[in-house]
N, C-alpha and C positions, 0 to 999 in steps of 0.2 A: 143091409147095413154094411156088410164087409165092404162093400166097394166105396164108399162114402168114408171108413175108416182109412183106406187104403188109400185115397185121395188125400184126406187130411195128414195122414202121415209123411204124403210125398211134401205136401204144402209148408210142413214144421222144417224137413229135412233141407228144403229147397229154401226158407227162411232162415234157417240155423246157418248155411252155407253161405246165404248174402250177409246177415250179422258178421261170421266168422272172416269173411271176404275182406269187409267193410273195417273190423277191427285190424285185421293186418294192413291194411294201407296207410291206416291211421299210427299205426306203431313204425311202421316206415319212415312214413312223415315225421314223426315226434322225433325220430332216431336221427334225421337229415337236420331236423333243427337243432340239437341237441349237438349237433358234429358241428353243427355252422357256428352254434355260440361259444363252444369251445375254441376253435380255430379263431374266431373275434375278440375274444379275453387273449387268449396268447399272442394276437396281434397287437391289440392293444398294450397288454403288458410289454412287448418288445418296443413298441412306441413312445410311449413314457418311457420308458429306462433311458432308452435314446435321446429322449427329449432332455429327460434329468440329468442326462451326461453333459448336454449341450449347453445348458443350462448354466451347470457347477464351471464346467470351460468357460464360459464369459463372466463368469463371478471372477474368477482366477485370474483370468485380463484384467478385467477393471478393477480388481485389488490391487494386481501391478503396475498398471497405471497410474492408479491414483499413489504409489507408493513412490514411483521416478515423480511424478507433481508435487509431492510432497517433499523429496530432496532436491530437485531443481528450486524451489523456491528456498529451502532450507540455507542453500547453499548459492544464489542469486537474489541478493536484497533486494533489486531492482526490479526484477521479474515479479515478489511477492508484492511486492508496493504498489507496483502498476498493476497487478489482479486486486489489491484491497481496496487501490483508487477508484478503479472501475464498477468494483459493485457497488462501494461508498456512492459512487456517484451516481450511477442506474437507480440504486435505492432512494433517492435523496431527490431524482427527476420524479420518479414512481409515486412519491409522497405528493411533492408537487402539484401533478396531473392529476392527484383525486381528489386533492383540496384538503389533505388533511392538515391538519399543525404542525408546524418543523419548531415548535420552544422546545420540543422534548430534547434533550442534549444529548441522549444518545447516537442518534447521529450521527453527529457533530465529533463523538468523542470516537466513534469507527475511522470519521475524517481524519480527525487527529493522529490515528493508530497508521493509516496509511501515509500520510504526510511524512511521520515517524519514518517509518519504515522504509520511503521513496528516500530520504535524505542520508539515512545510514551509512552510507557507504563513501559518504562526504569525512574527512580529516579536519579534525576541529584545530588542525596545525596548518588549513589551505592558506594560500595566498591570498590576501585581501583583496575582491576586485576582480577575479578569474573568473571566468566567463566557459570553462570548462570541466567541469565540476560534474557535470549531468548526463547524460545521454538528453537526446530530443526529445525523447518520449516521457522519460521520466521526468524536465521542464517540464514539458507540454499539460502532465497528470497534477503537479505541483501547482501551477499557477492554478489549472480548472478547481483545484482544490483552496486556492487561498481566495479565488474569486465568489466561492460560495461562501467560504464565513463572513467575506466584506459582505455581498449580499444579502446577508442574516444577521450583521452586526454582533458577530460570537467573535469574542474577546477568547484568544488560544490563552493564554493565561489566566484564565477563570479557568480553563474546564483541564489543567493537569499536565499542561506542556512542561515535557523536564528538559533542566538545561543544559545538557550535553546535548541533547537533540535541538534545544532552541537553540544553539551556538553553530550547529552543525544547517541547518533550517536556517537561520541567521547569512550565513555563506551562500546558499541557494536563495534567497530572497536580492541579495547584493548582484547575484549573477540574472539575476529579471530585472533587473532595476526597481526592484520593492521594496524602496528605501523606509516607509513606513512600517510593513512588514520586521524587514531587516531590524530598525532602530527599536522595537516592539523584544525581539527575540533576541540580537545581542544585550539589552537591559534587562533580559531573566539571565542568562548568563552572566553578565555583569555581577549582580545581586548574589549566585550563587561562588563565583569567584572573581571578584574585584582586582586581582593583581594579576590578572591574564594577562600577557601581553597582547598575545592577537587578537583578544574579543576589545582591549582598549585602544588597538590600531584599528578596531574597524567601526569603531565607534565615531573614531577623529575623524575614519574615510568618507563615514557617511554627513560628518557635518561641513567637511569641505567639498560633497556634492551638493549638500545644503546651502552652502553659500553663508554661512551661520561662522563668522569669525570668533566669537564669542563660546560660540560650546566646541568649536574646534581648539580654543583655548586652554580649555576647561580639560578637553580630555588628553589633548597635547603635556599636557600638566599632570598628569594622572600616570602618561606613559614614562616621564620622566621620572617620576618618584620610584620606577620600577627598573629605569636603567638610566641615569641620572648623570651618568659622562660619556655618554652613547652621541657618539659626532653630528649623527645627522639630523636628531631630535634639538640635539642645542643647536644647530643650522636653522630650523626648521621653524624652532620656537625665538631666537634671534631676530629672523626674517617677519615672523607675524605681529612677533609686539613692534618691531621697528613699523611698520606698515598701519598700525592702530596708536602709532604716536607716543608707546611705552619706551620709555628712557630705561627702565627694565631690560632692553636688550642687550646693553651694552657687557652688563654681565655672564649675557651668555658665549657673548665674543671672548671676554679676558677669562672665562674657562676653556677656551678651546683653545685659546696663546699659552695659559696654563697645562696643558695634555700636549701641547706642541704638533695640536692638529688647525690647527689654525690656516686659511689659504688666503689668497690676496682677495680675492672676492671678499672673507670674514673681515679683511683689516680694511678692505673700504668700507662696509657697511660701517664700523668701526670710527672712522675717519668723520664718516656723512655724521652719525649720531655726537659728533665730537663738535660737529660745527655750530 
């Protein structure tokens, strides 16, 4: 039996030895992966931070950017207007192509805000008739913009045009030859202050592009009562009633012999109406 133990004994030790073998290879191993997931956390962790740095960095651009966008426009009316035109208008095609509804006014009333905005920088003291008033661009956004409310039949005076800006809008409608436009947006003006003189000169301007002797009368007369021995208004208004057959005019001749602004062109009209 001794040698049968003696066998079995070598067979446990020889067993015991490959267990033991077996388990340190395995704690090797575990030790190598344990080193490698370490090393991959710390990798990782330097990667996000880097990434989150990179990250916060283009936050911080595009804070600043959008902050110079924000005073460029703050500070170029033009620039704002033609970006509020533009989306106005991308938005307004966009509705279009899906077939949705355009009655909604909102819109219309973004339109309005842009329109506003594109005209701003217009002097409600311009010259009647100027034709420089704009840049091309800002035309170019104005008209695409007046051409959508015609095409939608939105009345800018339903939906909250004010008349500083229709007066100003008024001027830029005159410099497109949108004299409907124009005659629409100097009449909320009007309305808002009647003894303007410039909004009643260009009232006159646009009914003697009208050809309308009668409302050029009307507002020639209106300009008068606001500067009433002003030479070239009684010229002006002399000349139209002589021309429509008003014997009325003659009065406006023997006030200008009265001011001793009187020229021989006045004392012929003068003469002719005397014949």
């Amino acid at each position: 039996m001794e040698p049968i133990t003696a066998l079995f004994g070598i067979a446990c030790l020889g067993a015991g030895g490959g267990v033991g073998y077996w388990l340190k290879q395995n704690h090797e191993k575990m030790q190598k992966l344990s080193d490698f997931n370490i090393l991959l956390q710390e990798s990782q962790s330097a990667h996000f931070t880097h990434l989150n740095a990179q990250v916060a960095d283009v936050n911080t651009r595009l804070s600043t950017l959008n902050g110079m966008v924000d005073a460029l426009r703050a500070t170029k009316p033009e620039l704002d207007g033609a970006l509020k035109a533009y989306s106005t208008l991308a938005h307004l095609e966009q509705l279009g192509e899906m077939g949705d509804s355009l009655d909604d006014v909102e819109p219309f009333a973004n339109a309005l805000a842009a329109l506003e905005t594109l005209v701003s920088p217009i002097s409600v003291e311009s010259i009647v008739g100027a034709n420089d008033l704009l840049t091309q661009t800002s035309s170019n956004m104005v008209m695409q913009l007046i051409e959508i409310f015609d095409a939608h039949n939105m009345d800018v005076s339903k939906i909250g045009l004010k008349p500083v800006s229709a007066h100003k809008l008024g001027h830029a409608a005159l410099s497109l030859r949108r004299y409907d436009w124009a005659e629409t947006c100097f009449g909320i003006a009007y309305a808002s202050s009647p003894g303007n003189a410039n909004v009643l000169e260009a009232l006159e301007y646009i009914a003697i592009e009208k050809g309308d002797e009668v409302l050029r009368r009307h507002w020639l007369e209106a300009r008068m009562t606001v500067n009433p021995d002003n030479p070239d208004l009684l010229r002006a208004h002399a000349h139209l009633l002589a021309k429509m057959g008003d014997m009325e005019a003659e009065r406006d001749v023997l006030r200008l012999e009265a001011l001793g602004l009187d020229t021989p062109a006045d004392r012929s009209l003068l003469s002719g109406l005397r014949a």
